[in-house]
N, C-alpha and C positions, 0 to 999 in steps of 0.2 A: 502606509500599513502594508506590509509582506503576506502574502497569505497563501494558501498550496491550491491550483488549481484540483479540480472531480474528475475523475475519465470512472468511465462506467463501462464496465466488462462486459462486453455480446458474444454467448457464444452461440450454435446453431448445429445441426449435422447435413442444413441443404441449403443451394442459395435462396430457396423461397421464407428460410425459416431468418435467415443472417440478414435479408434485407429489412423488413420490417420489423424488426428487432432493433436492427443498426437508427432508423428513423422513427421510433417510437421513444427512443432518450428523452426525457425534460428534464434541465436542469442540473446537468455536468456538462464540464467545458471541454474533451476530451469521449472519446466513445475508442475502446480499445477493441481490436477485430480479431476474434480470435478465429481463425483461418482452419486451423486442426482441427481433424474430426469431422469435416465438408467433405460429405461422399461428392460432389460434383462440383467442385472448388472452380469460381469461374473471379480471378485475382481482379481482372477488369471490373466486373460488374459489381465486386464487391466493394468497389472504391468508386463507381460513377454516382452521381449525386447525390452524396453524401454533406451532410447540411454542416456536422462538424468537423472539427480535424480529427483524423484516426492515427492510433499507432496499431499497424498490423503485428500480428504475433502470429506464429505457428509451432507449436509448444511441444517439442517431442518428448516420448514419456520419458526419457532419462534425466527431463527439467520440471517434472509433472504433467505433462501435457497429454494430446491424444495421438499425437502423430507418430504411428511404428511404420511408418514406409521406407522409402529409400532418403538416403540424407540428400544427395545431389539436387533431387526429385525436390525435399523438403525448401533447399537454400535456393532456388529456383525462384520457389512463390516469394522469399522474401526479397531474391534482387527484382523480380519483376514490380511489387508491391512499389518498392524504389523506385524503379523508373520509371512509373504511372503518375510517382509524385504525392504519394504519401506523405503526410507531414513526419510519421517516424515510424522507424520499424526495427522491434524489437531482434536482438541478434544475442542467443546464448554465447557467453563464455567459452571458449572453446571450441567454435562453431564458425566455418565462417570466414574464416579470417583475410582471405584474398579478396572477399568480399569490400568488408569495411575497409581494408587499406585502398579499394578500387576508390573509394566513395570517399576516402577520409576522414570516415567518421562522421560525417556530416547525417544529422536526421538519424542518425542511430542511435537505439537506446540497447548499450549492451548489460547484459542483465544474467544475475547468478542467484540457483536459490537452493537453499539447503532445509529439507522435510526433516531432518533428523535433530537439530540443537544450531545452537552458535559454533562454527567452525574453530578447532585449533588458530588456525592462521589464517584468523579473519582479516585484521588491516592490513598483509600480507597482499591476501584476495583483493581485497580493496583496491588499494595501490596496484594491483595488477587491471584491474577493471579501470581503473580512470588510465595508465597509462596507453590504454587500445588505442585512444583518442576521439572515443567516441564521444558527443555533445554530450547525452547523459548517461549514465552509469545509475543501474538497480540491484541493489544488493536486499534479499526476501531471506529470512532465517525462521527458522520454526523456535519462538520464543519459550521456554519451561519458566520462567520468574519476570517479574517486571525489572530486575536489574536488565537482562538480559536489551531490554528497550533502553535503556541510561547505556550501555555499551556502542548502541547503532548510532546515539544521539553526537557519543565522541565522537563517531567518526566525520559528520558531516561537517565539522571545522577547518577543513583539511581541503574541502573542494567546494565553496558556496555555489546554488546555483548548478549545478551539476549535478545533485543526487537527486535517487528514489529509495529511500530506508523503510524497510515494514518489518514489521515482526509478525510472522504467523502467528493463529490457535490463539487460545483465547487471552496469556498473557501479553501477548505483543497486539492487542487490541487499541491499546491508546497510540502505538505509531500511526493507527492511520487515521485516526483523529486528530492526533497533533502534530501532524505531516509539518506545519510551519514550524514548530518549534523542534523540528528534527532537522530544519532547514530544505525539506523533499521540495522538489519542484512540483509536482503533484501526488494524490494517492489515490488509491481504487476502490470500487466502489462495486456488488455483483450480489448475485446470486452464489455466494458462498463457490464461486471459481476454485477460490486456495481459502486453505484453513484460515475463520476468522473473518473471513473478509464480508463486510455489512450491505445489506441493501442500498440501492441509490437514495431511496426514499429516505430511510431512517437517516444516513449521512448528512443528505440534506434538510430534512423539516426536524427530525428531532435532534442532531448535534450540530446541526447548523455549519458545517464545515467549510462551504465560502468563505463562512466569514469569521474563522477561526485565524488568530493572527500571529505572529511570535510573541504577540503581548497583551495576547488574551487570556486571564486569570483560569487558572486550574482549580475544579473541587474531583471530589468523586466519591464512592461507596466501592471500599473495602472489605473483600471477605473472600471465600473460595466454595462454591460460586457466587458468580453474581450477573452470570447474562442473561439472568432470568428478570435480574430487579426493574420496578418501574420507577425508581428514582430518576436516574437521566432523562426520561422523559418528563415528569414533574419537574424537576429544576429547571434544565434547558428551555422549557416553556415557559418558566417563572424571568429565568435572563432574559429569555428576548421581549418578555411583556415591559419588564421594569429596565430595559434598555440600557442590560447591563453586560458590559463586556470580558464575558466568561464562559467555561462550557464543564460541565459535568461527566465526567467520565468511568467507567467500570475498571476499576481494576484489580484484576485478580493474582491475586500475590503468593506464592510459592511460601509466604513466612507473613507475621508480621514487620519484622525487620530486613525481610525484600519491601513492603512496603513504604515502611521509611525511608527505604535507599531511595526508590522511587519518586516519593516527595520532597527529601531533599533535592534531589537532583534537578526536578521540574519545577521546586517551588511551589509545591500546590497550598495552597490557601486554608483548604478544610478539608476535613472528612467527613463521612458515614461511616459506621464501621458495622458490620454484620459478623456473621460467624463463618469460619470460626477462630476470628481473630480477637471477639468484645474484650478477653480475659485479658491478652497479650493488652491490647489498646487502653486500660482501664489504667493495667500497673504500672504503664511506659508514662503515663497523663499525673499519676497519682505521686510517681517516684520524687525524693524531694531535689 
C-alpha cells in the first residue's frame, strides 16, 4: 500500500519560538523549517536535535514567503542548512542554481508556486523542474475549479516518486488529502502557511491522511462552500469505526460539471451534494 508521507509546516519569528514549535509536532513524518521571517536565525541550532527529518525552507516574498533581504544572504542559510545535513532543502525555481548543481541535486526539493491560477506553460514548468535534477520537484498552483486538481493529477505520471502536487485555496483542497493518488511523495499540513492548507490535527485524526492510499475509495459533499460542513468529520469517523478503506473529502466546485470532471477523473464512489449545485445534481441523476 503507497501512501504520501505528513510534514507539518513550523513557522516562528525567533529561534526561541522555532524550537519548541519544531518538537511539539505529533504525528507527521516530516516537520518542514520555515527559516524566513527569524529576526535571529541561528541555521545550527535550528537543526540540532531535531527528533524528525526536516526540509528547511526560506521562502522569499516573490514565492510567497517572508524573506525580503539580500538573496546571497538568503541562499546562504539554504547551503549551510545543507551542509549541517538536513535531510532536504527546499530551493525556489530560479534560485540557486550553482548551488544545486554543487550538490546534484541530491536532498533538494526544488519547488515553484503560482498564487494567481494554473500557469499557461504548466508541463513546460514541470519538465523544467524535474530536469534541475533535483530528488524532488514541488509544483503549488492556486486552484479556481477542481478540474484544475485533475490537471496536476496528469502530471504526476510522468515522474513517480519524485513529486509534490498541491493545489492552493479551497478548490485544490483535495490534493492534499489525496497526495497518494496524485502520486506526491508527501503533503503539508499548517496553520494555513499557503492558501488552504489544513491543520496537522484535522489531517491527521479527521481525514486520516497516513493512511490514505492510491486505493482508498473516495466520497465527498459537493457544493460552493463547503469548508464549513461537518460531513467529513461524520463520515471519516464512521470509515475508520466500520474499518472501511476510504475518505471523505470537501469539494468545492467552480460548476456542477467541474464537479463531475472531478469524479470522474478520481472515481469518487458518492456524493453529498449541497448548494448550490442540489438543482444541477438532481437533473444530471434524473436525466434518462
Amino acid at each position: 500500500m503507497s501512501t504520501t508521507l505528513l510534514c507539518a509546516t513550523v513557522t516562528a519569528t525567533s529561534m526561541a519560538e522555532l524550537r519548541p514549535r519544531r518538537d511539539q509536532v505529533a504525528g507527521a513524518d516530516l516537520v518542514e523549517l520555515r527559516l524566513d521571517g527569524i529576526g535571529d536565525l541561528d541555521v545550527s541550532a535550528a537543526l540540532e536535535g531535531r527528533r524528525l527529518p526536516v526540509i528547511v525552507t526560506c521562502r522569499p516574498t516573490w514565492q510567497g514567503g517572508r524573506h525580503d533581504g539580500d538573496e546571497a544572504a538568503r541562499v546562504a542559510v539554504l547551503e549551510r542548512a545543507w551542509d549541517l545535513g538536513a535531510e532536504w532543502v527546499d530551493v525556489e525555481d530560479g534560485a540557486a542554481d550553482a548551488f544545486v548543481a554543487r550538490v546534484r541535486g541530491r536532498r533538494i526539493v526544488r519547488s515553484y508556486h503560482d498564487f494567481d491560477g494554473v500557469p499557461a506553460d504548466l508541463e513546460a514548468r514541470f519538465r523544467h523542474l524535474l530536469a534541475s535534477g533535483a530528488e524532488v520537484v514541488k509544483l503549488a498552483v492556486m486552484a479556481h475549479r477542481l478540474a484544475d486538481v485533475v490537471t496536476l493529477r496528469g502530471l504526476a505520471r510522468t515522474a513517480p516518486g519524485r513529486t509534490v502536487l498541491l493545489g492552493m485555496g479551497p478548490a485544490g483542497l483535495p490534493s492534499r488529502i489525496l497526495g497518494a493518488h496524485l502520486g506526491s511523495r508527501w503533503t503539508y499540513a499548517g496553520a494555513a502557511v499557503a492558501p488552504g492548507q489544513i491543520a496537522l490535527p484535522r489531517m491527521r485524526d479527521e481525514f486520516h491522511v497516513p493512511a490514505v492510499s492510491a486505493r482508498t475509495a473516495i466520497y465527498g459533499v459537493a457544493g460552493r462552500p463547503v469548508g464549513h460542513s461537518l460531513s467529513p468529520a461524520m463520515h471519516n469517523a464512521a470509515f475508520r469505526a466500520a474499518g472501511v478503506d476510504a475518505v471523505y473529502v470537501p469539494l468545492e466546485g467552480a460548476s456542477f460539471d467541474d464537479v463531475e470532471t472531478f469524479a470522474s477523473a478520481f472515481d469518487v464512489r458518492g456524493l453529498s451534494v449541497t448548494a448550490p449545485f442540489k438543482a444541477d445534481a438532481f437533473a444530471a441523476v434524473a436525466a434518462p
